[in-house]
C-alpha positions as CSV (number, residue, x, y, z in Angstrom):
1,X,-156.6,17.9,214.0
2,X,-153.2,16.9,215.5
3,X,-152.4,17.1,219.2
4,X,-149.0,16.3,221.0
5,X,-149.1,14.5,224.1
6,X,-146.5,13.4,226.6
7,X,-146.4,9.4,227.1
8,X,-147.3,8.0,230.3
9,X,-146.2,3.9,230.9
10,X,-148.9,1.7,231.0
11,X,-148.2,-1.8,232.4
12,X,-150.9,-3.6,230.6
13,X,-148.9,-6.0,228.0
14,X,-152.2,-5.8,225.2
15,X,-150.9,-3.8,222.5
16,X,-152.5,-1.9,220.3
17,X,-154.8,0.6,223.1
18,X,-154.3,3.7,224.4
19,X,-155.8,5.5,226.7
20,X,-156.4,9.5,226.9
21,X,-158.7,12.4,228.8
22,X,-161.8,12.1,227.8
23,X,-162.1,16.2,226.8
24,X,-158.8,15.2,224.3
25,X,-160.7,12.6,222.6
26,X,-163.9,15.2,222.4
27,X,-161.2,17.8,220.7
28,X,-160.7,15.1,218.2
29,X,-164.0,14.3,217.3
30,X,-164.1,10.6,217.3
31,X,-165.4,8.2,219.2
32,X,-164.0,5.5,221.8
33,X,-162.6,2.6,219.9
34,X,-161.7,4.2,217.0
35,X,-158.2,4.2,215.6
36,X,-155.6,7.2,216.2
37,X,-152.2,7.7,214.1
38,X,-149.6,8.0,217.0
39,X,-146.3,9.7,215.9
40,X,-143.0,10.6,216.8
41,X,-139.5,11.2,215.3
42,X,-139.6,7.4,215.1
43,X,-142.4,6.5,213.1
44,X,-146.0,5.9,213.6
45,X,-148.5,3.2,214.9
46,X,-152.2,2.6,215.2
47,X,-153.8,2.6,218.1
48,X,-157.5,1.9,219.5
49,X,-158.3,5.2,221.6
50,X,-160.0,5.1,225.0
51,X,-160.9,8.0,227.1
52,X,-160.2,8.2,230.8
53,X,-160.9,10.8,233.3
54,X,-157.8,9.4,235.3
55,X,-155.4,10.6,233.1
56,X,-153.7,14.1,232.5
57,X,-155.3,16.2,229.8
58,X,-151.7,16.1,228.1
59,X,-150.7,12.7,228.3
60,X,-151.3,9.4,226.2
61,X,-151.3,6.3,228.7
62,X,-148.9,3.5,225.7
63,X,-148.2,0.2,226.8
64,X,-144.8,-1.0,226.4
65,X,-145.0,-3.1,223.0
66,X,-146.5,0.5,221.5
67,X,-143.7,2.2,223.2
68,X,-140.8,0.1,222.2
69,X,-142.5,0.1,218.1
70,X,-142.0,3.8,218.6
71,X,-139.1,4.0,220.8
72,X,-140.5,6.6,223.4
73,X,-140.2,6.2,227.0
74,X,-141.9,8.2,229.8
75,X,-142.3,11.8,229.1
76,X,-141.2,11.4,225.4
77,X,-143.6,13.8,223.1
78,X,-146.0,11.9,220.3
79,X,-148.4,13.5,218.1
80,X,-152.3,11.8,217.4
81,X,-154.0,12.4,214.8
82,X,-157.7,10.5,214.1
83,X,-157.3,7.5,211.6
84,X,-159.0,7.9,208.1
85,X,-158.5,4.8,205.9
86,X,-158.1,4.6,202.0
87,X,-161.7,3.8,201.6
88,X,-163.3,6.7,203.5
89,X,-160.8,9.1,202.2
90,X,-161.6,7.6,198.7
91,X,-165.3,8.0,199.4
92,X,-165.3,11.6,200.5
93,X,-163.3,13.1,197.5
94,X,-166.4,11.7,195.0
């Protein structure tokens, strides 16, 4: 399942989190921790999700070393997508 968000700024310098509503994360059917595919026109990172009630139901709280990787700014549109390695993909097509 894919599902485009709006970025929000997060000051925190730790790369490599994000933050979203927690109902988003239920839509996607992981849970907290795992990795998310985020994507833009730009390319695409890994992230660790987290949910938070604090946050929008259509925005992705980045901090700004994600951001700058993917060159989006406030407001900027991304795409998430849950993360399934090689070896899990690999596993369920036996």
């Amino acid at each position: 399942m894919v599902i485009n968000l709006k970025v929000k700024e997060s000051p925190i310098t730790k790369n490599g989190v994000a933050r979203i509503h927690i109902d988003i994360l239920q839509k996607l059917g992981i849970d907290k921790g795992k990795n998310v595919a985020v994507s833009c026109g730009n390319g695409s990172i890994l992230v660790h999700i987290y949910a938070d009630d604090l946050i929008e139901k259509n925005l992705i709280s980045l901090r700004p070393g994600d951001r700058k990787k993917l060159r989006v700014r406030s407001g900027d549109e991304v795409s998430i997508v849950p993360f399934i390695g090689v070896k899990k993909r690999f596993q369920k097509t036996l």
